[in-house]
Each structure stands twice: as structure tokens, then as C-alpha cells.
C-alpha positions in Angstrom: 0.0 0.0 0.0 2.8 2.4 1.0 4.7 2.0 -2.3 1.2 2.9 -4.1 0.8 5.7 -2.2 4.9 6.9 -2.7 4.1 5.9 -6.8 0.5 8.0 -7.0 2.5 11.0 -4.8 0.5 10.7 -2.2 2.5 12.0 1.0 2.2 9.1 3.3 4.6 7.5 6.2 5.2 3.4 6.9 6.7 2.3 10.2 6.7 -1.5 10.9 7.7 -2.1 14.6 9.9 -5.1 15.4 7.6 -6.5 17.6 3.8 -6.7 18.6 1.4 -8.3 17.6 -1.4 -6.1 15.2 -4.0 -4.6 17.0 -1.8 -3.0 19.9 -4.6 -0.5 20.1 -1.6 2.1 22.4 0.1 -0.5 22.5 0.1 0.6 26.2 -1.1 -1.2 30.2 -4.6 0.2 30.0 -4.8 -1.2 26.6 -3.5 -5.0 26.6 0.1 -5.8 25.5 2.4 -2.8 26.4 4.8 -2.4 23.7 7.3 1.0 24.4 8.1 0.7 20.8 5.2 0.4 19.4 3.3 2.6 21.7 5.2 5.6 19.5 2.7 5.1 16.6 0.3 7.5 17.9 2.2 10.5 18.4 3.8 9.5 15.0 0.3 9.4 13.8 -0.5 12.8 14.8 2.3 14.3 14.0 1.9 13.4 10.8 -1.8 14.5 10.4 -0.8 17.8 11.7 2.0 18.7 9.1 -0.7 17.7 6.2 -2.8 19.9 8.0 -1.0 22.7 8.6 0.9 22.5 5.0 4.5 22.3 6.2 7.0 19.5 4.8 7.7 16.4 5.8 10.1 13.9 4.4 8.5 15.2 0.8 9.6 18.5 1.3 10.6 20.6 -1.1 7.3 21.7 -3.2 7.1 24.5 -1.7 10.7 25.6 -1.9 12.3 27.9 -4.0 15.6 27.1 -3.7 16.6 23.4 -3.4 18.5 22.3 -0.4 19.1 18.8 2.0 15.2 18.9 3.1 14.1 18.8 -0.9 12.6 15.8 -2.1 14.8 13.5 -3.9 13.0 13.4 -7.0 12.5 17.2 -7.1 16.4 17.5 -6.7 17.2 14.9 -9.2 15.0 16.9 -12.0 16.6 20.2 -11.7 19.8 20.3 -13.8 21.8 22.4 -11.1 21.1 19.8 -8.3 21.1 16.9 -9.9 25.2 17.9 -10.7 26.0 19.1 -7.5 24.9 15.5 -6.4 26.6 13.9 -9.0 29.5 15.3 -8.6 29.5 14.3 -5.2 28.2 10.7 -5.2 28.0 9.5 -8.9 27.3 6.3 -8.0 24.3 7.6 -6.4 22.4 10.2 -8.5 20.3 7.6 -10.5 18.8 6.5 -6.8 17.5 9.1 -6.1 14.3 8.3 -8.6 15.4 4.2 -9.4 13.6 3.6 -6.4 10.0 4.8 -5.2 10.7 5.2 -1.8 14.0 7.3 -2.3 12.2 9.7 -4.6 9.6 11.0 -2.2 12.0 11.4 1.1 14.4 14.3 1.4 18.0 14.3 0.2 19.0 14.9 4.2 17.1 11.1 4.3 18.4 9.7 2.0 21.9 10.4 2.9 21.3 8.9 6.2 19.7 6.2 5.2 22.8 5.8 2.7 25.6 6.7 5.1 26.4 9.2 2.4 29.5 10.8 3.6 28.6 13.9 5.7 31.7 15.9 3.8 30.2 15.0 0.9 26.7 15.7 2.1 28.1 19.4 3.0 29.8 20.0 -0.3 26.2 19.5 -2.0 24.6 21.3 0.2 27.0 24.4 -0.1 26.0 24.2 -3.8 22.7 23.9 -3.7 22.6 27.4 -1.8 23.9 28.8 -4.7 20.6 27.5 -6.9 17.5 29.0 -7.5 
């Protein structure tokens, strides 16, 4: 479902918890099987609901944005020319993932270096460029 959602660009977040069964409800004491972990999902929830709400970015930022930077979505960065480069020059065996895989393409670049363990030289090399787009 979530890689339908990422493909249709719907903005949308997946978290699968090591443990717990499904139906946690809080996944808290009052509630049946407490679960610290899991017991997260509801303030992930609504923190979530409130930054569709109020309009700000999530992991897909960048829409809004006029200049590119770390917090753009990947797939934003990878189609403007200027970006794309700075990224390319930087990790060239990277660029292409940035839109090869769903998932990559709608999280920020700041993401998807972590996720990566992009080196964070690197990482600040492209970011001093992309402050120099528009």
C-alpha cells in the first residue's frame, strides 16, 4: 500500500515495529500488550496528520521551496539540472537512486543520505551548492 501511495505522490509515512502483535490498540497497560516501541505510533500518527494539516513538509519537502536544499525531495532535486550535478558530482554512484527507487524519490535528500551513510563531507559539499541554486 505504502509503495502505491509513494508511486501516486500521495504524501504518506510506513513504520513497521519489530515486535507486537497487530491490533496493539496504544500498545500501552490500559490497553492490553504494552509495547514501548510500538506505543510511539500515535504520536507518529498525529504528528503526521498535523504537518498535512497545517501545509509544512515532511520527508517530501521541497514543493514548496524555491531554492533546493538537504530537506528537498529527492525526486524534485534529481530533475533540476543544477542539483542533480552538484549531487553527481558528489556521489556519482548515487544520483540515479535518487528516482530508481519509489521510496528514495519521495524522502528528502537529508534522508536519503542517512539512510545511505552518504558521507557527511560530501553531504556538506552539496549542500553548499545547492545554496547557490534558484
Amino acid at each position: 500500500m505504502a509503495t502505491a501511495l509513494v508511486e501516486a505522490g500521495v504524501p504518506c509515512e510506513s513504520h513497521l515495529f519489530v515486535s507486537g502483535d497487530h491490533g496493539l490498540a496504544l500498545a500501552t497497560h490500559a490497553t492490553g500488550d504494552e509495547n514501548p516501541d510500538a506505543a510511539k505510533w500515535l504520536d507518529m500518527s498525529v504528528r503526521f496528520l498535523e504537518h498535512i494539516w497545517s501545509g509544512e513538509n515532511l520527508l517530501w519537502g521541497g514543493l514548496e521551496q524555491k531554492r533546493p536544499g538537504l530537506d528537498t525531495r529527492c525526486d524534485i532535486l534529481a530533475a533540476h539540472p543544477g542539483a542533480r550535478a552538484a549531487i553527481e558530482k558528489e556521489f556519482p554512484d548515487k544520483v540515479n537512486m535518487l528516482t530508481a527507487n519509489p521510496f528514495f524519490s519521495y524522502i528528502s535528500f537529508r534522508r536519503f543520505a542517512m539512510l545511505l551513510g552518504l558521507d557527511p563531507a560530501g553531504v556538506a559539499r552539496v549542500e553548499a551548492e545547492l545554496k547557490h541554486l534558484r
